[in-house]
C-alpha positions, 0 to 999 in steps of 0.5 A: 074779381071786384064788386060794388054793392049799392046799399039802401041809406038805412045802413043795411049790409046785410050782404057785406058778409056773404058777398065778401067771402065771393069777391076778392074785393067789394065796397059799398056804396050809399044809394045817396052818394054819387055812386057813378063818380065812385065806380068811375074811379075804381071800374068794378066786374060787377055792380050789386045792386038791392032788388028794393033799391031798383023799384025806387031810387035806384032806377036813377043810379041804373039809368045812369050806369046805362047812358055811358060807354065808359062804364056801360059794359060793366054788368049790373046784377040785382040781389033778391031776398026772398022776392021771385024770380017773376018780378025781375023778369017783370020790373023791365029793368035793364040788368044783366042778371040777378042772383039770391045771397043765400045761394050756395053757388053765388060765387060761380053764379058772379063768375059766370056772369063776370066772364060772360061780360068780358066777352060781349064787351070785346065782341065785335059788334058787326061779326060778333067775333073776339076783339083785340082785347081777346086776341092778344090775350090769346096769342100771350096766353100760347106764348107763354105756353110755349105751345106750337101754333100758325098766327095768320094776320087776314087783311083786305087790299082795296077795301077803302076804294071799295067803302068809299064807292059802293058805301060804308053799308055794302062795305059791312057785308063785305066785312061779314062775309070775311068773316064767314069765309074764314069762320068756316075754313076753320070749323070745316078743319075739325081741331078745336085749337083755332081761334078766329078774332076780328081785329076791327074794320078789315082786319082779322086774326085766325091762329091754327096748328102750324101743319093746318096753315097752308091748307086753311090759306088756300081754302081762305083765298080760294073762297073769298076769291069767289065770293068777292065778285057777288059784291061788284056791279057787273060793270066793274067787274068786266072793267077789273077795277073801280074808280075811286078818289084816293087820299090825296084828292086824285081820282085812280082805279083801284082793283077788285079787292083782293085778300092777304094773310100773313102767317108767322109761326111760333115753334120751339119757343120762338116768341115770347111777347105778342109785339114780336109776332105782330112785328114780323107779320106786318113786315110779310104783310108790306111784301104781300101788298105789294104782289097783284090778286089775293095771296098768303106767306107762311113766315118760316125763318127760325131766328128773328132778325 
């Protein structure tokens, strides 16, 4: 875990002990430099900053930490000495969190808060599910454990036609309510070893027990198939279709959305990198596109080809 810690000109690192005995690498910074080029060339988990420094010319360095995506994520934490708690709550600063450096568990408070950071920062900000970032560390993290599971890959055919008709709004619904369908197939099955991640726009990721797949198919299909309607107008529903203008500028009538999920299985070891489970399921989801109405393929070949 590294640490930047921004220190007052006067040359206090009263801290610089304490807090390099936690990180496994902290610098610190001059409140005087120009210290958002300094973590733009070495990104930290965590920026400390002096509780002192926040009611003075450190305001600026934190509205500057704030107004970038790039950096925005990382989390910013006020160190207090001796001052309560109050006035953190009080100052209407825009921090993650604060911590004291005498506390005994200041190392697993930095922790928790590194992790929690992680985490929202891969989060999907529609359905407040992992992003890829998670799920493909996920996936390695099965691989390299040899451990039997089902990678299920969810996508929704007719999406874009849909987007482009009723609206990128109507859309997001859609894409939440997906999500709900497959969070729920998932909880409602009671191991604690699945894991659902959204990849981005219409995309997701479920992965399960290789025995738990085809029922958690079913119900995935079954219930999105029935859902799907309460997002069509009544006309387009007795029609079966909607018009829409494609790619190439030409108007067509695209079918009521339906949902696909390709299944790959890693058993007795049989992948060892998240690029060769990804390779076969998009080959099952080119054959699934091609098939009319929701459907799911549970890849079962024992050697990779």
């Amino acid at each position: 875990m590294k640490g930047i810690l921004v220190k007052s000109g006067s040359g206090s690192s009263r801290d610089g002990d304490t807090l390099a005995a936690v990180f496994d690498s902290i610098r610190e910074a001059d409140v005087s430099e120009d210290v958002v080029s300094f973590v733009y060339m070495d990104p930290p988990d965590i920026i400390l900053v002096d509780f002192d420094l926040l009611k003075g010319a450190g305001l600026r360095i934190l509205d500057q930490f704030r107004s970038t995506s790039i950096i925005g994520h990382v989390p910013v934490v006020a160190v207090l000495h001796g001052e309560e708690a109050d006035d953190v709550l009080s100052s209407g600063l825009a921090l993650d969190d604060f911590v004291r450096a005498d506390d005994r568990d200041l190392a697993a408070r930095l922790r928790f808060i590194a992790a929690r950071a992680a985490r929202e920062s891969d989060m999907n900000p529609l359905t407040r599910l992992p992003g890829n970032e998670t799920i493909i560390r996920t996936i390695q993290s099965s691989l390299d454990a040899q451990k039997d599971i089902a990678i299920a890959w969810v996508d929704l055919d007719n999406f874009k036609p849909y987007n482009d008709r009723y609206g990128f709004s109507r859309g997001d619904e859609v894409i939440t309510a997906t999500a709900r369908v497959i969070k729920n197939a998932l909880v409602e099955s009671g191991d604690p070893d699945c894991f659902v991640g959204h990849i981005g726009g219409d995309d997701f990721v479920f992965i399960c027990p290789p025995a738990h797949a085809r029922r958690l198919c079913e119900t995935v299909v079954e219930r999105f198939d029935t859902v799907i309607g309460n997002f069509y107008n009544d006309d387009d529903l007795e029609a079966g279709c909607i018009a829409s203008v494609g790619r190439d500028g030409v108007e067509r009538k695209y079918p009521i959305m339906s949902i696909s999920i390709a299944v790959v299985l890693n058993t007795k070891g049989r992948y060892s990198h998240y690029g060769e489970v990804s390779r076969d399921a998009t080959d099952i989801k080119k054959y699934l596109k091609g098939l009319e109405g929701s459907a799911y393929m549970i890849d079962r070949r024992t050697h990779r080809t």
